[in-house]
TORZA-635381 format. One record per residue: x, y, z of N, C-alpha, C in turn. Coordinates in steps of 0.2 Angstrom, whole numbers, padded with zeros to 4 digits, always signed. Example, Ala and Ser with C-alpha at 12.3 -4.5 7.8 and 13.67 -1.06 7.14 Angstrom:
+0066-0028+0039+0062-0022+0039+0066-0016+0039;+0064-0011+0035+0068-0005+0036+0064+0000+0039;
END
This chain:
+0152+0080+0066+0151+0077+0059+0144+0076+0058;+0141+0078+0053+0134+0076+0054+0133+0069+0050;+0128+0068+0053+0125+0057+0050+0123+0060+0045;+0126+0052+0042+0123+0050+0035+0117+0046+0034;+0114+0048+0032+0107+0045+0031+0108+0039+0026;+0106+0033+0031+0105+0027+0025+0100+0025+0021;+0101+0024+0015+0099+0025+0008+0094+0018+0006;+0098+0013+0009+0095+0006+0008+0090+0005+0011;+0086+0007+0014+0078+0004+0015+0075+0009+0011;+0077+0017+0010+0071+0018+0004+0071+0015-0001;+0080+0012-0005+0079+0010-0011+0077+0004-0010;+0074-0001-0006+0072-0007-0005+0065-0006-0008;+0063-0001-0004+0060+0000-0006+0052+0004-0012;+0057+0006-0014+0057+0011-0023+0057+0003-0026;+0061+0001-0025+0063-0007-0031+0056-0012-0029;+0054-0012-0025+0048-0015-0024+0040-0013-0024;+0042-0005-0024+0037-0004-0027+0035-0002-0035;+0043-0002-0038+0041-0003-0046+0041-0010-0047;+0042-0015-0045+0042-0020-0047+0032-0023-0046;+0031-0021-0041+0022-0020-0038+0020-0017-0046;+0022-0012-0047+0018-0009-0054+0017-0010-0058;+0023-0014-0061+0026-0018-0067+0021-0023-0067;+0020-0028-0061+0016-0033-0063+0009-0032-0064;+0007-0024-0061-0001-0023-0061-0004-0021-0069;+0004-0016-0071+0005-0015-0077+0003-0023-0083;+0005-0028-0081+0006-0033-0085-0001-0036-0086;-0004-0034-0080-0010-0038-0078-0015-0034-0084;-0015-0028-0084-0018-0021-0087-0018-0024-0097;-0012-0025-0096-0010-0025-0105-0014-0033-0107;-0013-0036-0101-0020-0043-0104-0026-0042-0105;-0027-0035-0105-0035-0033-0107-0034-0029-0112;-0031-0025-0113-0027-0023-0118-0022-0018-0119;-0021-0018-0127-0013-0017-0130-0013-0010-0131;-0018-0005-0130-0018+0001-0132-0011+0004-0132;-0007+0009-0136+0000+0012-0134-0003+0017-0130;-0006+0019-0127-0006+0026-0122-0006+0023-0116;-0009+0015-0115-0010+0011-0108-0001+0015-0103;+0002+0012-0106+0011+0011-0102+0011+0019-0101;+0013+0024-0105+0013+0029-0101+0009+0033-0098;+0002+0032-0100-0003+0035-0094-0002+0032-0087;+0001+0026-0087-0002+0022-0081+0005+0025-0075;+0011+0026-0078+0018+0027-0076+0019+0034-0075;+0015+0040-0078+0013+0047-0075+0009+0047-0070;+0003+0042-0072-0001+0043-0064+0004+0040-0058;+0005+0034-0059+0012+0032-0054+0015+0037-0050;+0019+0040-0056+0024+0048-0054+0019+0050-0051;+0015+0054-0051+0010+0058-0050+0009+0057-0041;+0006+0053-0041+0004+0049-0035+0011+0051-0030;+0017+0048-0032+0023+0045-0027+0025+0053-0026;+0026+0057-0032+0029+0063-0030+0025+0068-0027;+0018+0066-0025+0013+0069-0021+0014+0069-0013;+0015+0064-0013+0016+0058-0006+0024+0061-0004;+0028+0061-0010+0036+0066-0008+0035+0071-0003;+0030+0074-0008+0032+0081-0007+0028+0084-0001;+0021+0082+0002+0018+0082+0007+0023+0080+0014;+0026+0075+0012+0029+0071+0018+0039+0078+0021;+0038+0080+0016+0044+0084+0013+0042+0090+0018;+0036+0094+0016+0034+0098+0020+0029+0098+0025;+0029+0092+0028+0026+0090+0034+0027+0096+0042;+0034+0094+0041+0038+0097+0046+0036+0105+0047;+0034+0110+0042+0032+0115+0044+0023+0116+0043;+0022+0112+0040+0012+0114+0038+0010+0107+0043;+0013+0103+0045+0010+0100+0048+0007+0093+0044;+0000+0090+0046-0005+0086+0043-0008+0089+0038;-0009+0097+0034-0015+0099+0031-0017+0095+0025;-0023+0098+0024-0028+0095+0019-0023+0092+0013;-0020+0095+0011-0013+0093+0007-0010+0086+0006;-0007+0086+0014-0004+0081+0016-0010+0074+0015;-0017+0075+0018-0021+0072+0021-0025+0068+0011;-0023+0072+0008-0026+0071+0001-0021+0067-0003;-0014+0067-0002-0008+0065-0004-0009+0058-0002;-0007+0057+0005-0009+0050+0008-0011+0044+0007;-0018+0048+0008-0024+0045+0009-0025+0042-0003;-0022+0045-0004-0024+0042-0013-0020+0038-0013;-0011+0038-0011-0007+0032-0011-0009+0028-0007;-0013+0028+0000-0013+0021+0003-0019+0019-0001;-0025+0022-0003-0030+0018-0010-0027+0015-0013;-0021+0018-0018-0018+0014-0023-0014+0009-0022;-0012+0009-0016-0006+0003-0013-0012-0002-0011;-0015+0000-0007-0021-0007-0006-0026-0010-0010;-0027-0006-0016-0031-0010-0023-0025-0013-0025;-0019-0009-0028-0016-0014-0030-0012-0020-0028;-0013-0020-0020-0010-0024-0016-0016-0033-0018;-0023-0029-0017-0029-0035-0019-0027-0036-0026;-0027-0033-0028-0026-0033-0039-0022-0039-0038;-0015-0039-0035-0010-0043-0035-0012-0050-0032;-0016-0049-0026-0016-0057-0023-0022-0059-0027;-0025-0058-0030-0029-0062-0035-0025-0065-0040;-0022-0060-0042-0020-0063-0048-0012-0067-0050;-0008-0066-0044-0002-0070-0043-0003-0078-0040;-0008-0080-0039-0008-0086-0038-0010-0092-0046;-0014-0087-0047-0016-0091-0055-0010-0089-0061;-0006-0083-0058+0000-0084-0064+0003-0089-0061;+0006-0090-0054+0012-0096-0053+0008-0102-0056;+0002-0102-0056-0001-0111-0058-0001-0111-0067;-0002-0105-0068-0003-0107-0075+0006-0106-0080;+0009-0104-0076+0020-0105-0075+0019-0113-0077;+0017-0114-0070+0018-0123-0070+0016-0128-0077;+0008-0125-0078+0003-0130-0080+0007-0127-0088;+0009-0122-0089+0010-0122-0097+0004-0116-0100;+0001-0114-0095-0007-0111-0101-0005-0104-0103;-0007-0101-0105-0008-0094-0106-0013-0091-0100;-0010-0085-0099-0016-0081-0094-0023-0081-0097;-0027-0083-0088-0034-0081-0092-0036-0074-0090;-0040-0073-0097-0043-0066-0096-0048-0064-0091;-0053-0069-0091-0057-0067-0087-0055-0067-0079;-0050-0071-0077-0045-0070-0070-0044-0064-0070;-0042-0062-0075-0039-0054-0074-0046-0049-0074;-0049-0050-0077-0056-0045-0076-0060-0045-0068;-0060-0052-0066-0060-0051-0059-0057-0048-0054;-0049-0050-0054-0045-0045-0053-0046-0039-0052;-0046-0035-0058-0047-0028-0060-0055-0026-0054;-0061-0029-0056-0066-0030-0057-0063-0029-0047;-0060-0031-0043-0059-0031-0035-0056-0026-0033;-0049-0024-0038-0046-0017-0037-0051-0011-0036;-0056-0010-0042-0060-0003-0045-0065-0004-0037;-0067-0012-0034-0070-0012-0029-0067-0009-0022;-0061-0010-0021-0057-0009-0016-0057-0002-0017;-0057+0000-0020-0056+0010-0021-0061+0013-0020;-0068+0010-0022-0075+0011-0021-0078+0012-0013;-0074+0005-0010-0076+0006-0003-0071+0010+0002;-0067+0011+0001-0061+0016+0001-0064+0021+0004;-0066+0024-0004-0070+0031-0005-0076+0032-0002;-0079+0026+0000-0085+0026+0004-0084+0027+0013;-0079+0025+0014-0077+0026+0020-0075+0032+0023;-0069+0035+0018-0068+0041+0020-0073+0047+0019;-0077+0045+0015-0083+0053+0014-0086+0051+0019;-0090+0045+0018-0098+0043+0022-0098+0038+0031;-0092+0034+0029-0090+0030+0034-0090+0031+0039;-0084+0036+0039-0081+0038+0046-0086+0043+0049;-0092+0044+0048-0100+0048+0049-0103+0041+0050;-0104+0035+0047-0109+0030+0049-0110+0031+0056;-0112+0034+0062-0115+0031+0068-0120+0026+0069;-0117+0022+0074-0123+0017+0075-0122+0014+0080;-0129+0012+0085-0128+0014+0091-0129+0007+0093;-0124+0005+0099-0123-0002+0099-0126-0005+0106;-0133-0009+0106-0135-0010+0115-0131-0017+0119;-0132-0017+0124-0130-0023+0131-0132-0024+0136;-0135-0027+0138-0140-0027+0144-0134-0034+0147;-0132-0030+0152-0128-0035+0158-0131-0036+0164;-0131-0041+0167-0136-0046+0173-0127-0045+0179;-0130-0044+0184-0127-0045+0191-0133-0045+0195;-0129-0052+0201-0131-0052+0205-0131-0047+0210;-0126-0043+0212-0127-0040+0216-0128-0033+0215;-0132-0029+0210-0132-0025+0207-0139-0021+0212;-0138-0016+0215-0142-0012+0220-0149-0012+0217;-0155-0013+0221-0161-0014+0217-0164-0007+0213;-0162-0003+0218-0164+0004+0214-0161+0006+0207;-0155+0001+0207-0152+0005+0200-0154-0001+0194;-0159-0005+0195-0160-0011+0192-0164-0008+0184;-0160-0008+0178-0163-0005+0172-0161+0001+0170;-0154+0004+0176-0151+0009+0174-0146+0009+0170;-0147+0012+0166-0145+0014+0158-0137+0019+0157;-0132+0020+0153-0126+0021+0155-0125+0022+0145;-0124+0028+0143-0122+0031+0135-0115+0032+0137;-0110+0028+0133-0102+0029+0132-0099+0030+0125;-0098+0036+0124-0093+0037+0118-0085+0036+0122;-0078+0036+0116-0073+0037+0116-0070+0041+0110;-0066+0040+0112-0060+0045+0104-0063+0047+0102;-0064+0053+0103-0069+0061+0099-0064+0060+0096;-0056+0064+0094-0049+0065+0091-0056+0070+0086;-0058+0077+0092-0060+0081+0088-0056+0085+0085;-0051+0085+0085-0046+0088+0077-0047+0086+0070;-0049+0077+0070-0051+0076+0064-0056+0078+0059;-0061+0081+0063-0068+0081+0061-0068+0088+0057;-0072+0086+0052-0072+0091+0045-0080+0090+0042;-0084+0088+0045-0091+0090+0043-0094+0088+0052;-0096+0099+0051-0102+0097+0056-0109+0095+0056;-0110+0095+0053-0116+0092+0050-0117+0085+0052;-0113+0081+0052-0111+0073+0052-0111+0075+0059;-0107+0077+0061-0106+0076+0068-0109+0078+0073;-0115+0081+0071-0120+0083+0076-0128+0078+0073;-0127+0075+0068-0131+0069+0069-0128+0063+0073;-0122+0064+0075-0120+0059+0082-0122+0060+0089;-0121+0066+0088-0123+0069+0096-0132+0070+0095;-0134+0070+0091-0142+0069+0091-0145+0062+0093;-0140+0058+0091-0140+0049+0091-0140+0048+0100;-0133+0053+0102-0134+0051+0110-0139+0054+0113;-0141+0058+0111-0147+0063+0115-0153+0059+0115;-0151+0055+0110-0160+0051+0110-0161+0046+0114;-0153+0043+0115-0155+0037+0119-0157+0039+0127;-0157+0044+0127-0160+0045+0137-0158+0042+0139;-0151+0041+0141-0150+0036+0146-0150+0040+0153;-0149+0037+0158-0148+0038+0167-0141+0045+0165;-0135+0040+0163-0128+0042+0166-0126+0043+0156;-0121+0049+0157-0117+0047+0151-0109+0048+0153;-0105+0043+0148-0096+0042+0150-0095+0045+0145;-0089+0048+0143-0085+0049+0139-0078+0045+0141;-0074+0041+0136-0067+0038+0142-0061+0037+0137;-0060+0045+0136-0053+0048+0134-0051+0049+0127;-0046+0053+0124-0045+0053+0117-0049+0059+0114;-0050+0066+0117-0056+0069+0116-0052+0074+0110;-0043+0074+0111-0043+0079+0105-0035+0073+0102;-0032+0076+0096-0026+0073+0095-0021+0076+0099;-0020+0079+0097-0015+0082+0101-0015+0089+0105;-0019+0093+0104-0019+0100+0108-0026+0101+0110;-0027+0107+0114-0034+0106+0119-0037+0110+0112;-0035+0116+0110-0038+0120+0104-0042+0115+0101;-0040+0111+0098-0044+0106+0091-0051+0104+0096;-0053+0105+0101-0060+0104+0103-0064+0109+0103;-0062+0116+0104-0064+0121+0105-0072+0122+0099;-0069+0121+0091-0075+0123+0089-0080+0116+0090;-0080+0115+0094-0086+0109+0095-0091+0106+0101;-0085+0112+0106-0090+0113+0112-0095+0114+0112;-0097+0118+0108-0107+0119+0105-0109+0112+0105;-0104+0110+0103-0110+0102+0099-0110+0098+0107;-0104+0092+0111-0103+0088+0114-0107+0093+0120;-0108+0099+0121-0112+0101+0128-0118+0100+0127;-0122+0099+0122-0128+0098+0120-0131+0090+0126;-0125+0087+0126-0127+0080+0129-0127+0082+0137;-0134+0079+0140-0135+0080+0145-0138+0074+0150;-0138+0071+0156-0141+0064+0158-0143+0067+0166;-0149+0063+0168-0150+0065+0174-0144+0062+0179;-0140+0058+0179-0134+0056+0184-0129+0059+0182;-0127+0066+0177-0124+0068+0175-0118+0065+0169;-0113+0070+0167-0109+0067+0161-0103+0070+0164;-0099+0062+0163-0093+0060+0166-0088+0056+0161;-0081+0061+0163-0075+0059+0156-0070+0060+0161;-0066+0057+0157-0056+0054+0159-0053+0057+0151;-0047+0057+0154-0041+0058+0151-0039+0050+0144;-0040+0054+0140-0033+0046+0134-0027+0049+0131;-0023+0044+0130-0016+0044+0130-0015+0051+0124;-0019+0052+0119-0018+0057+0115-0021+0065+0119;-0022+0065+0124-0025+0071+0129-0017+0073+0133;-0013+0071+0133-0008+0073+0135-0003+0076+0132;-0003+0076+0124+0000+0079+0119+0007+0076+0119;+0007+0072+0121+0016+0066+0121+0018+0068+0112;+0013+0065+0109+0014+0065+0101+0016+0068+0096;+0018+0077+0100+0018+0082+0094+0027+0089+0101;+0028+0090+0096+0037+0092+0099+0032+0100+0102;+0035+0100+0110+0034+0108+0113+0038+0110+0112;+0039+0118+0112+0044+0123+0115+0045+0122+0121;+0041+0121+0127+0045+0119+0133+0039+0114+0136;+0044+0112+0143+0038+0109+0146+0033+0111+0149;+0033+0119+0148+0029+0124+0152+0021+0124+0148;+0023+0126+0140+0018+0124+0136+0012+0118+0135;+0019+0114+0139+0014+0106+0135+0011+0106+0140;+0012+0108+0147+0006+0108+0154+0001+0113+0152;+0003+0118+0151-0003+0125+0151-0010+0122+0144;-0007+0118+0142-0010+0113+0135-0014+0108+0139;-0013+0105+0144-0015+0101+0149-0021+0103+0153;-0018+0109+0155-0023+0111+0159-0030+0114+0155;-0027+0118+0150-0034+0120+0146-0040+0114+0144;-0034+0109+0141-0040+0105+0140-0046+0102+0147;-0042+0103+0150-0046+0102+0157-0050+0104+0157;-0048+0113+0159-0055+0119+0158-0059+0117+0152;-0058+0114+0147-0063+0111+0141-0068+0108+0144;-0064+0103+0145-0070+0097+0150-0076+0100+0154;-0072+0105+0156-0079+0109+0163-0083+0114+0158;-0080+0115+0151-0086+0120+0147-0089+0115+0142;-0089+0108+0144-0092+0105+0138-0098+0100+0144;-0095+0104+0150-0101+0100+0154-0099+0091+0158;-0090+0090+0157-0092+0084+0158-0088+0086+0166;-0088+0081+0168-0085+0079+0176-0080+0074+0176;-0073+0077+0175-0068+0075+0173-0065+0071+0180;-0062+0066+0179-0060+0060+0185-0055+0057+0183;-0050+0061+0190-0043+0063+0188-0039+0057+0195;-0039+0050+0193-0040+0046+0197-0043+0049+0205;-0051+0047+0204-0054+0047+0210-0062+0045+0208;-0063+0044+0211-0069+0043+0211-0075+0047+0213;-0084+0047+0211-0089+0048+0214-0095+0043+0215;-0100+0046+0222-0106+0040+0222-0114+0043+0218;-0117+0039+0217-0121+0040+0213-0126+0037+0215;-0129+0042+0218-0138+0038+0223-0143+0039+0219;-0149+0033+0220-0153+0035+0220-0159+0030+0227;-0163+0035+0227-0164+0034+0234-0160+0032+0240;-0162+0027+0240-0156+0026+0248-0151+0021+0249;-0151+0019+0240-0143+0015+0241-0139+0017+0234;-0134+0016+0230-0129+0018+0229-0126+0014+0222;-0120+0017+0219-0115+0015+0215-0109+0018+0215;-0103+0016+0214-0099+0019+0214-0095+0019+0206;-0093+0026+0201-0094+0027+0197-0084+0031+0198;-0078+0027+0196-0071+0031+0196-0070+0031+0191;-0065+0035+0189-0060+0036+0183-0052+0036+0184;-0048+0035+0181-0041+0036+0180-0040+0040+0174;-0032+0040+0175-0029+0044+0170-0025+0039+0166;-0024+0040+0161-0022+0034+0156-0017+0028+0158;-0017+0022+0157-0015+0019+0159-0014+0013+0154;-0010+0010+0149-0010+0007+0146-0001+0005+0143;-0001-0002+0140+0003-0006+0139+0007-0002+0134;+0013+0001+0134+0016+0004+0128+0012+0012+0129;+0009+0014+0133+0004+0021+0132+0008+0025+0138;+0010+0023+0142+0012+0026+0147+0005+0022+0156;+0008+0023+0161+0005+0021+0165+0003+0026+0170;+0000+0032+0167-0001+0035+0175-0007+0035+0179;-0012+0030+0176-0017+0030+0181-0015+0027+0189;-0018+0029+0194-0017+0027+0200-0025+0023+0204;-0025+0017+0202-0030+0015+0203-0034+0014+0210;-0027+0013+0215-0028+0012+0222-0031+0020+0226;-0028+0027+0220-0029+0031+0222-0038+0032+0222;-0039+0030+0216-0047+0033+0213-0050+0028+0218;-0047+0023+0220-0054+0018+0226-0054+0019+0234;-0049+0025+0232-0048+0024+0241-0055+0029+0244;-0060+0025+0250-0064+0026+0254-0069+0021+0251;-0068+0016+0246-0072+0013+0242-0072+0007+0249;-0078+0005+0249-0082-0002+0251-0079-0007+0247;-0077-0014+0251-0077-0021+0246-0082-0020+0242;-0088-0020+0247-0095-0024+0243-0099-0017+0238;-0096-0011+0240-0099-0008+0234-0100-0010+0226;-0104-0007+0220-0107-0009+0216-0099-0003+0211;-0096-0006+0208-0093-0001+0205-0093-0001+0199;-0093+0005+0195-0090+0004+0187-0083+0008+0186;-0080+0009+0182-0073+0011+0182-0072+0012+0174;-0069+0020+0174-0068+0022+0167-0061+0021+0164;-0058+0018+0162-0051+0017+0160-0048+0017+0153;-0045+0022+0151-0044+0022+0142-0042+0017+0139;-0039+0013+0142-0035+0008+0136-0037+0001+0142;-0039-0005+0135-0041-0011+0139-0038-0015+0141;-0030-0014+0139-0025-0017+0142-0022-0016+0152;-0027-0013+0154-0028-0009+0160-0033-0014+0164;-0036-0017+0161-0041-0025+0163-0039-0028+0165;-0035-0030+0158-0030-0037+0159-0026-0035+0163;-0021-0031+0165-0017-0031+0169-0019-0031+0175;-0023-0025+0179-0023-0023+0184-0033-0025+0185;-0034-0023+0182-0041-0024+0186-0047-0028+0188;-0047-0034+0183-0048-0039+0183-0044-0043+0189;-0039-0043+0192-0036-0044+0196-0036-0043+0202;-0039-0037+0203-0040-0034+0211-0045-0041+0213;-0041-0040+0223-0048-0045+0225-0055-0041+0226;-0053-0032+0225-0060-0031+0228-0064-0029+0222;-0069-0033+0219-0073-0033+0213-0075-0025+0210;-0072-0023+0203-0075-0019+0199-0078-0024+0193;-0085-0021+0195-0089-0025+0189-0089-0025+0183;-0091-0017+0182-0091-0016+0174-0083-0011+0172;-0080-0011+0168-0075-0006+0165-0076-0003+0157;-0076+0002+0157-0078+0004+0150-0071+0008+0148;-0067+0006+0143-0064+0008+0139-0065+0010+0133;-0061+0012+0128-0060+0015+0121-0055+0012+0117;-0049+0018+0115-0043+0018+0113-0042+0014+0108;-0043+0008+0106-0042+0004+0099-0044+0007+0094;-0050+0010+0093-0053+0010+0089-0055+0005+0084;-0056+0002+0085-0057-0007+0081-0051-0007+0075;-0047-0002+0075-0044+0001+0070-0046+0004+0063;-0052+0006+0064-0055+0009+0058-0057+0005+0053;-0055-0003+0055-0055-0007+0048-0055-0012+0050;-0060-0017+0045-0061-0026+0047-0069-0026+0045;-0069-0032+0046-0077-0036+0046-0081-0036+0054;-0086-0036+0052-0091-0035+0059-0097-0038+0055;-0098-0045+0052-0106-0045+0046-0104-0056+0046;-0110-0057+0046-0112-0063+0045-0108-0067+0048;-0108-0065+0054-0104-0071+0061-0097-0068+0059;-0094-0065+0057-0086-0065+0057-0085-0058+0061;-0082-0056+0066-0078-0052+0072-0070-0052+0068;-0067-0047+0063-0060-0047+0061-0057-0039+0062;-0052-0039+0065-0050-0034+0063-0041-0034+0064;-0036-0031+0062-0030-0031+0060-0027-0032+0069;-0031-0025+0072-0030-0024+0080-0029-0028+0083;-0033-0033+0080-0033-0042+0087-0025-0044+0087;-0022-0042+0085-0014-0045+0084-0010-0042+0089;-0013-0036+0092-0013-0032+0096-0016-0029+0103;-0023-0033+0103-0027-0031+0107-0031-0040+0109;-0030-0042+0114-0035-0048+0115-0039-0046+0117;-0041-0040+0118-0049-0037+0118-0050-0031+0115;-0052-0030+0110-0052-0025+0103-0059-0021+0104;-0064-0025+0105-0072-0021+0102-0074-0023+0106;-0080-0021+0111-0087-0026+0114-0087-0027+0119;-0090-0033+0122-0092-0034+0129-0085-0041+0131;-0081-0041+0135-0076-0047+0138-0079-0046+0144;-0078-0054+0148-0080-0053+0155-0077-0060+0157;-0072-0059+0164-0071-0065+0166-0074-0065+0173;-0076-0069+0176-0078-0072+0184-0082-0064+0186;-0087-0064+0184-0092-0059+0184-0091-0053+0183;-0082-0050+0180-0080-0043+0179-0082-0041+0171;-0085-0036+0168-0086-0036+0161-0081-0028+0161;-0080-0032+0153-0077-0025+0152-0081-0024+0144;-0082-0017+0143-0085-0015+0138-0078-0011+0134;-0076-0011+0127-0072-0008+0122-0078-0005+0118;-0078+0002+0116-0079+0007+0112-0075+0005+0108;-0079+0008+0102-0074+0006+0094-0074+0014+0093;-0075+0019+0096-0072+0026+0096-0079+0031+0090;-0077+0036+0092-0085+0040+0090-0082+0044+0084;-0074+0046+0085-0071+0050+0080-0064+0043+0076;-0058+0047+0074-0056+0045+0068-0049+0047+0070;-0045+0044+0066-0036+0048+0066-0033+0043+0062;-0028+0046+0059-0023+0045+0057-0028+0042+0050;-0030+0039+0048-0034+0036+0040-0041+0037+0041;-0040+0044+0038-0047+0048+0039-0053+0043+0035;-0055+0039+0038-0060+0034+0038-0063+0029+0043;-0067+0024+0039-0069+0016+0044-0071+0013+0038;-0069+0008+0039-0071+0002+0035-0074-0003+0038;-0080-0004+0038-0082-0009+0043-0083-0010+0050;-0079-0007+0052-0080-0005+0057-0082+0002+0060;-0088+0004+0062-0090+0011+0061-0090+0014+0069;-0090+0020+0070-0092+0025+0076-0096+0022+0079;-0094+0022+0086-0099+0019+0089-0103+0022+0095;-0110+0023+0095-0113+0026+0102-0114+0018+0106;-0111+0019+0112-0113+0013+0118-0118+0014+0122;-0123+0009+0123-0128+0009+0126-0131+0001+0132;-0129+0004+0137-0129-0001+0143-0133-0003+0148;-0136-0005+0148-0142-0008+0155-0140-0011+0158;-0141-0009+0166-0138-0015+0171-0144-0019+0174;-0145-0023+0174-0150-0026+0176-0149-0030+0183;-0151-0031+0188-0150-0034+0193-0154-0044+0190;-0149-0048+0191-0150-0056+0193-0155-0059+0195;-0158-0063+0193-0162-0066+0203-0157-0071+0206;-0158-0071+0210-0152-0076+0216-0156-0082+0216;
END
């Protein structure tokens, strides 16, 4: 017998969002009474919502296309200007309910006046934003930091999710940004396509460009293993697997498939592993005991591991010291504040370490805010990030 599909969280739904529009509508007619205000505003409504239908409707055979990605992306602007529209201006109606007054116009203007803004920066984020690059530095102190490598220098991007990317132009002023920093070593640490190894293909040209005298070194993230999107078999989704491998080796990097490499310079050392994804809710199949094995206690190590929740759990924990870990995966979520002392973003409800440098009892970990994009083809506030690390040796 086939299932009935229940009805009652879309109409919970529908009911709550005409009621959202009624009230932006009411707000609208306090600036004024025009007769074409009410119908222009309840077409463009329809317009909007039956865009959003009809994209989500034929999802299943086209996919995300540009369609889909245009349909979305206008309803979530719409929904979150009017969502600000609202919380402006619902507080000064339930007061003035109370007090007796008439609405004031100029609250509504402001109102309006934060909407037109909130779509403005929207707009800004999805053309220009999600290109802002900008390169983030950190000079960390260890004491036991080999004296050769004292001032050695370490470039990390994460989440390429180069499926997203739709100007090359923007995206090779990133790779120009890495190329300039000269570092010693450069990471890449996971997330290089969304789901299939193809979507990095036209961009090989671009990410081989990157080049480091101690070489360039990437790992696997949870969107590299194609979990995400339905195979025909599980024969495809490996051969998927391996290609993107053979990717890694034509983009130049040195893929670290739980294990480790040393990295000399003169006559002493660092030790430089990777795992394979390993994260809370992500799946756990890095093997971290495998990438350390022949490793020294007192070796100098760094550790690449896609998701940060892989610190807290496991590595920060080991007794035998990894010093630095660089991860990705968050992507600060695309969105928040980073400006006049305030660090916010939605992700922290989710991540107790979202963006930056953490360090406990002399372990650091470094989070990329990710170099590419997904799923809200944009950044608000928080933008693409090139990482830029000095290790410094201490004096004792």
């Amino acid at each position: 017998m086939k299932r009935k599909t229940n009805l009652l969280p879309f109409l919970i739904i529908a009911i709550l969002f005409f009621l959202m529009n009624s009230y932006v509508l009411s707000g609208i007619h306090t600036l004024s009474s025009h007769p074409s205000i009410t119908p222009t505003f309840w077409t463009f409504i329809t317009l909007i919502t039956a865009a959003l239908a009809y994209a989500m409707q034929r999802m299943r055979d086209n996919g995300m296309d540009i369609f889909f990605k245009i349909a979305t992306h206008a309803f979530l602007v719409l929904f979150v200007a009017e969502f600000v529209f609202i919380l402006m201006l619902l507080p000064a109606d339930v007061y003035r309910l109370f007090a007796g007054k008439p609405r004031n116009g100029y609250w509504v203007e402001f109102a309006a006046f934060l909407f037109l803004l909130t779509i403005l920066i929207f707009i800004y984020g999805i053309i220009k934003g999600k290109y802002a690059y900008r390169v983030i530095k950190h000079t960390l102190f260890f004491d036991d930091l080999p004296q050769n490598f004292d001032g050695f220098t370490i470039t990390q991007i994460s989440d390429v999710h180069a499926g997203s990317f739709q100007n090359p132009k923007a995206v090779q002023r990133g790779i120009d940004l890495i190329k300039a920093q000269q570092s010693d070593l450069f990471v890449f640490t996971g997330d290089l396509v969304n789901n299939k190894a193809e979507e990095i293909k036209p961009w090989i040209s671009y990410f081989s460009q990157i080049k480091a005298p101690f070489g360039q070194f990437s790992i696997l993230g949870n969107h590299d293993y194609g979990d995400y999107i339905k195979w025909e078999s599980e024969t495809e989704k490996s051969t998927n697997l391996q290609l993107l491998k053979k990717y890694h080796q034509e983009l130049g990097f040195r893929l670290l498939l739980d294990e480790h490499v040393t990295l000399h310079k003169d006559t002493e050392q660092i030790i430089l592993a990777g795992v394979e994804n390993w994260g809370i809710g992500f799946g756990e199949r890095g093997d971290l005991n495998k990438a350390m094995i022949d490793v020294r206690p007192n070796d100098f190590k760094i550790l690449l591991s896609h998701d940060p929740t892989h610190w807290d759990e496991e590595v920060k924990k080991l007794p035998s010291k990894i010093h630095l870990t660089l991860s990705g995966h968050t992507h600060g979520m695309q969105f928040g504040i980073e400006a006049f002392g305030i660090k916010w973003s939605p992700v922290k409800y989710r991540y107790s370490h979202w963006a930056g440098i953490a360090s406990e009892n002399g372990r650091y970990l470094n989070i990329n805010r990710g170099f590419g994009f997904l799923g809200f083809s944009g950044r608000i506030g928080i933008w693409p990030e090139i990482t830029v690390i000095e290790l410094k040796r201490s004096g004792k």
